[in-house]
N, C-alpha and C positions, 0 to 999 in steps of 0.2 A: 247867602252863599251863591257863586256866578255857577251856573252848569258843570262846571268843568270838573269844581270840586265835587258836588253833588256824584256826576258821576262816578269818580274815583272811591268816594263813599260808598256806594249802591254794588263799584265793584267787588272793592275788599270784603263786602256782607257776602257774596254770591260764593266769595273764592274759598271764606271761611269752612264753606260747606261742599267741597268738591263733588262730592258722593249724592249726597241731596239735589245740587244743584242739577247733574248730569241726570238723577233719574228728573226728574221733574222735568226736562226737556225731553226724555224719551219717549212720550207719548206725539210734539211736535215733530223729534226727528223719523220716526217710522210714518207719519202721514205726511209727510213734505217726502219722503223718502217714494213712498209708494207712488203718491203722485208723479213725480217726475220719471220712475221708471215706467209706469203704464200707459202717461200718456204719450213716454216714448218709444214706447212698443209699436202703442194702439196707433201714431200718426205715420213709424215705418210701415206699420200694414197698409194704411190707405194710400199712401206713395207707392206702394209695390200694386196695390192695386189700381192706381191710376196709369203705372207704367204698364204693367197688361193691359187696361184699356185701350191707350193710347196704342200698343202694339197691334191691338183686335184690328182697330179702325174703329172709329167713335162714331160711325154713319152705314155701321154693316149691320145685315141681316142673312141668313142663312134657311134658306128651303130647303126640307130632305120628305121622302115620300112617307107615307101613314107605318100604323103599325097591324100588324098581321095579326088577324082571331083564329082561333080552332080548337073546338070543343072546350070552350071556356078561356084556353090559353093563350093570351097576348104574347105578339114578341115585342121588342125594342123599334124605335122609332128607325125608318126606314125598312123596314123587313117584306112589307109591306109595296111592290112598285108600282107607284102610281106619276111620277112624273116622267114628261119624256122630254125627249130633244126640242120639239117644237117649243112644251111649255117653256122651254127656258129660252128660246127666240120672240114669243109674247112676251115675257117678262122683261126682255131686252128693247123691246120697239114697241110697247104698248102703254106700258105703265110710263107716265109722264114723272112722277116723283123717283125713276130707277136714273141713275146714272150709269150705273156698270152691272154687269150679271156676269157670272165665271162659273162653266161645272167642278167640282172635284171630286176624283176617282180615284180611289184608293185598293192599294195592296199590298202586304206583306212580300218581301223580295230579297232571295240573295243578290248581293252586289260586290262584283269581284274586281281587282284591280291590282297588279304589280307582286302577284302571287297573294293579298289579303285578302279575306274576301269577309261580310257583312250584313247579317239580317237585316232589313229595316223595313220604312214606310215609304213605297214610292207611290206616287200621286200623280196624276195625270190632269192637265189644266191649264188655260189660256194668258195673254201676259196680262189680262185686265184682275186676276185675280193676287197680283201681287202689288198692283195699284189696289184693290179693295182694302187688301189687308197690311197695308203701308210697307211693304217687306222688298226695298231693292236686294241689288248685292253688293256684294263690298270687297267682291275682285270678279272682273271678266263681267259678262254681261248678261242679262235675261234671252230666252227666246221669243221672239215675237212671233206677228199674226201670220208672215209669210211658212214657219217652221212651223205651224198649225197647219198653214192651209197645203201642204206638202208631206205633212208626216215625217217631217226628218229627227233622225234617230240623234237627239243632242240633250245633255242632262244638266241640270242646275243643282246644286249640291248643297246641302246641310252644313256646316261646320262638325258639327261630328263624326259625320260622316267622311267627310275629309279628315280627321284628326285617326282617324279609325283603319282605313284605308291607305291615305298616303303620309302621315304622320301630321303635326300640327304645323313646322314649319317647311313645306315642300310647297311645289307650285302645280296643284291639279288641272290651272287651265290651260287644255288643248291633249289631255291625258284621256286616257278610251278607257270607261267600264262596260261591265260587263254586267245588265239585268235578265237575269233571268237566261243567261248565256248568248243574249242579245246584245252586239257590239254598240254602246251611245259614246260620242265624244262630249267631253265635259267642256261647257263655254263659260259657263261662271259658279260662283259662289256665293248661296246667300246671305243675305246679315245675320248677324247671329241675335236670336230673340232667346234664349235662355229656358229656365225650366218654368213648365206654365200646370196648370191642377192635374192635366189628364197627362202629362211627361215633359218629355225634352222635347223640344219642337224644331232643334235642329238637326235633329237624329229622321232626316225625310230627305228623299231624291223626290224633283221636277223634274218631270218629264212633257212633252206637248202632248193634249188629250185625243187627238187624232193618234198617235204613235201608242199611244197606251191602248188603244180601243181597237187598233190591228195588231198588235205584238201581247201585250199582256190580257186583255181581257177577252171574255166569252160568251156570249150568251147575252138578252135582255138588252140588245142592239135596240130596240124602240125607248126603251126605258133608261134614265141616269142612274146607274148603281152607284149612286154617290148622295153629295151636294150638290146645291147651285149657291153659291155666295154673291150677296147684292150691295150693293153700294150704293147709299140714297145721294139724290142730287146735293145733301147738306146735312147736317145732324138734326138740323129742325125737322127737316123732311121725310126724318125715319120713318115716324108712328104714321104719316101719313102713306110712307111706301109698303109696310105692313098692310094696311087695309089694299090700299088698290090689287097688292098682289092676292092677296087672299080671296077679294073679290074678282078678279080676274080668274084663279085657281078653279074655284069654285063654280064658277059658269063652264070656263072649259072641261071639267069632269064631269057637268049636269049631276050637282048635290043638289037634291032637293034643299027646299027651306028645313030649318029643324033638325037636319041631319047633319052626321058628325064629320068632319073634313076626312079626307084621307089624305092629308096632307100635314107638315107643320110648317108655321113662319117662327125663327125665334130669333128675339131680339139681342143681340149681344149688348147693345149700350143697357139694357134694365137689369140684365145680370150683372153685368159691371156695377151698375146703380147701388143692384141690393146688396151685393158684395161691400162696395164702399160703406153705404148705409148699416150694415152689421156691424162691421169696423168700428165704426165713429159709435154707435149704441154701445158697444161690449168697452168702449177706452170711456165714454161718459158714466158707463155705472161702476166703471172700478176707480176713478175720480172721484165718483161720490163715496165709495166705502171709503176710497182715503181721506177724503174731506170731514169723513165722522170722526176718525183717529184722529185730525188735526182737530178738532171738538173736545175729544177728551183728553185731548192733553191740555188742551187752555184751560180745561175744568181740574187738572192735577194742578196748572201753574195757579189757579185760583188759591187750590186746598193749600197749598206749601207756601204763597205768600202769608194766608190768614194765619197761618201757625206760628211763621215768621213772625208776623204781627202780636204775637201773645207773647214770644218769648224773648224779643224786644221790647217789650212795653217799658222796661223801667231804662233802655237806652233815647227812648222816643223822650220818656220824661226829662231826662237831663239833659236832652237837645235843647229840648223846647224851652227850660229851665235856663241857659246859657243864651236866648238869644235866636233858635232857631224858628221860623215862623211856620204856620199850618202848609202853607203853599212846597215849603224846601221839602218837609214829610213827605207830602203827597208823589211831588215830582220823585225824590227820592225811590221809593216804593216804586210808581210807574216805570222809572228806570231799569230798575231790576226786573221787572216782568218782563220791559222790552229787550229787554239784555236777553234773559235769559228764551224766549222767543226764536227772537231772530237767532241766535247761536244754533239752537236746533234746527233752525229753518237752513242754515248754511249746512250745518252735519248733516242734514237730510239729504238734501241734492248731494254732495259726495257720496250717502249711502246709496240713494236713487241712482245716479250715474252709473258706480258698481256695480246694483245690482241689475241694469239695465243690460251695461257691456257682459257680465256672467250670463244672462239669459238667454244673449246674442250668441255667444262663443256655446254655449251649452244645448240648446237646442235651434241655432242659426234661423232666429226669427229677427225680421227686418227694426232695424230701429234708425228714429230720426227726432235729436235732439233740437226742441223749440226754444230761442232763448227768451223767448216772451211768457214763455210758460215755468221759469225757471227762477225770472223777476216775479213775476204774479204769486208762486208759491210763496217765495220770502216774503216780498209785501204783505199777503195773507197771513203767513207767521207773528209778524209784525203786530197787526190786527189782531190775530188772538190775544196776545202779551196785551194791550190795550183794552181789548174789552174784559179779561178775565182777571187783568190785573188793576183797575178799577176801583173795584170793590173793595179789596184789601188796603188800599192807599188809600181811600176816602175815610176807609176803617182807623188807619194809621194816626192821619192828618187832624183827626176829630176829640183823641184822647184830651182828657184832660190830664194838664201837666201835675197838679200835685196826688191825683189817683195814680196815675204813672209810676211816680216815684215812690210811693207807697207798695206799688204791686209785688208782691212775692213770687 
């Protein structure tokens, strides 16, 4: 018999049995199924987490001063002031792996404009800090070093902030707010960087840190009541700009040996890191649970070919009796496994897709469909039908012809 027939044969057997056929595939379509929606979950997460990286700066580091004891009770990092202006001028001209250093000062602030007016986060901070954190604008322009070294009263603005104030399509540059009833003219707008773990990150007014440190802030004039964000000469050169500064830190506050910094350096590329690395952990072990569903359905496709196999026996005989040879059997059988296989493997991925785009729309987690991972499943399918249908077909192929025809 040429293939062609064989298959058509192997068909008509599978189709006799609609109901059978279908469950016996649904243990490969729910593991082809899961597969393809987890691991397209699990690779939108690490894409959204490589775009926050990328957002960070992939060569930043962040300094904020220690955290404060009494009577037992720690506060939060920074509470504590231990850094001051100077250190962040060593950190800037000392440390050979630093390329860039920025303070940033922070406050809660109304911000009024054109009768609206607006809580937010305004920040006070040099223009080397929007090179650190890769963050141009994307209307009008930044402040520079001369509007530092001047104090001039000019604001760079959020996107929501804009969207809040002057609506989404109006033109803020060259428009006066008002922080803190303090008149700033507005010169640009930043890019918009979207919602990041701790909020919206364009829900923030820039300000220049001299204008923030005579208008808005008070007190602890020796000390940064902020950050300093740093920008290594390269990404290689993080872990080594970590230590220099920490080593530097450390000599300029006279810590003994043994004692605990009053300081922190943290890295943002190994949070990013471990973040990713979670990711890719939590999509490989739910890959593996579906890889075991795609297991026991080849061990279902196994049971329902063998049975097949029994209750065909006296049709295998009168094959074989006409002329068919053990090889047509066997292919025959095999056919049908991979038939029945690969179909589930196809139903899968539409179920996988599905339930992929429903997870997306229903709880708005990122997804990003691989199409290498969508071949690999089928193929895999594939595979199972082959190895689990095997057995059955060698079962098939091996009867003798006049037991066969005898069989009741």
């Amino acid at each position: 018999m040429s293939l062609s027939q064989i298959f058509l044969v192997a068909l008509r057997a599978l189709l006799r049995n609609k109901m059978r056929s279908f469950l016996t595939t649904l243990g490969v379509i729910i593991g082809v199924g899961a597969v393809i929606a987890m691991t397209a979950i699990g690779a939108g997460a690490k894409a959204r987490v490589e775009k926050t990286f990328e957002s960070m700066g992939s060569n930043m580091l962040m300094v904020r001063s220690g955290a404060s004891s009494r009577g037992g009770v720690r506060g939060g990092a920074g509470s504590q002031p231990s850094i001051t202006w100077d250190d962040l001028e060593a950190i800037r001209t000392e440390v050979s792996a630093v390329r860039y250093a920025a303070p940033l000062l922070g406050t809660n602030a109304q911000v009024m404009a054109e009768g609206q007016n607006w809580a937010t986060n305004v920040q006070g901070t040099t223009p080397d800090y929007f090179t650190i954190t890769n963050w141009p604008a994307s209307r009008g322009t930044l402040f520079d070093e001369s509007d530092v070294a001047m104090g001039t009263k000019v604001a760079v603005l959020g996107q929501s902030v804009v969207d809040n104030l002057f609506g989404p399509f109006s033109e803020p540059i060259g428009q006066q707010v008002r922080i803190n009833h303090v008149p700033f003219e507005v010169i640009g707008v930043a890019k918009t960087k979207g919602q990041m773990g701790h909020g919206d990150q364009d829900d923030v007014v820039f300000i220049p840190v001299s204008t923030f440190r005579a208008k808005l802030q008070g007190g602890l004039q020796q000390f940064i009541a902020g950050s300093i964000y740093v920008g290594a000469a390269s990404q290689e050169a993080t872990t080594r700009a970590e230590e220099e500064i920490t080593s530097l830190l450390r000599g300029r506050h006279r810590i003994r040996r043994g004692a605990e910094d009053d300081f922190s350096v943290r890295n943002r590329a190994e949070f990013a890191a471990a973040q990713m690395e979670g990711a890719e952990t939590m999509t490989s072990l739910l890959a593996g649970i579906a890889l075991v569903s795609l297991l026991v359905g080849g061990i279902g496709i196994m049971n329902i070919m063998l049975v097949s196999v029994t209750e065909r026996t006296r049709e295998i005989g009168l094959r074989m009796a006409i002329g068919a040879k053990p090889l047509d059997i066997l292919t025959q059988f095999m056919v049908e496994a991979v038939v029945l296989s690969i179909v589930g493997g196809l139903l899968g991925v539409a179920f996988g897709l599905g339930t992929a785009s429903w997870l997306v729309a229903r709880f708005e987690w990122p997804m990003l469909v691989q199409p290498e991972i969508v071949a690999l499943a089928i193929g895999f399918s594939g595979f199972v039908g082959i190895a689990f249908g095997l057995w059955p077909a060698l079962k098939a192929s091996r009867l003798d012809p006049i037991q066969a025809l005898r069989y009741e």
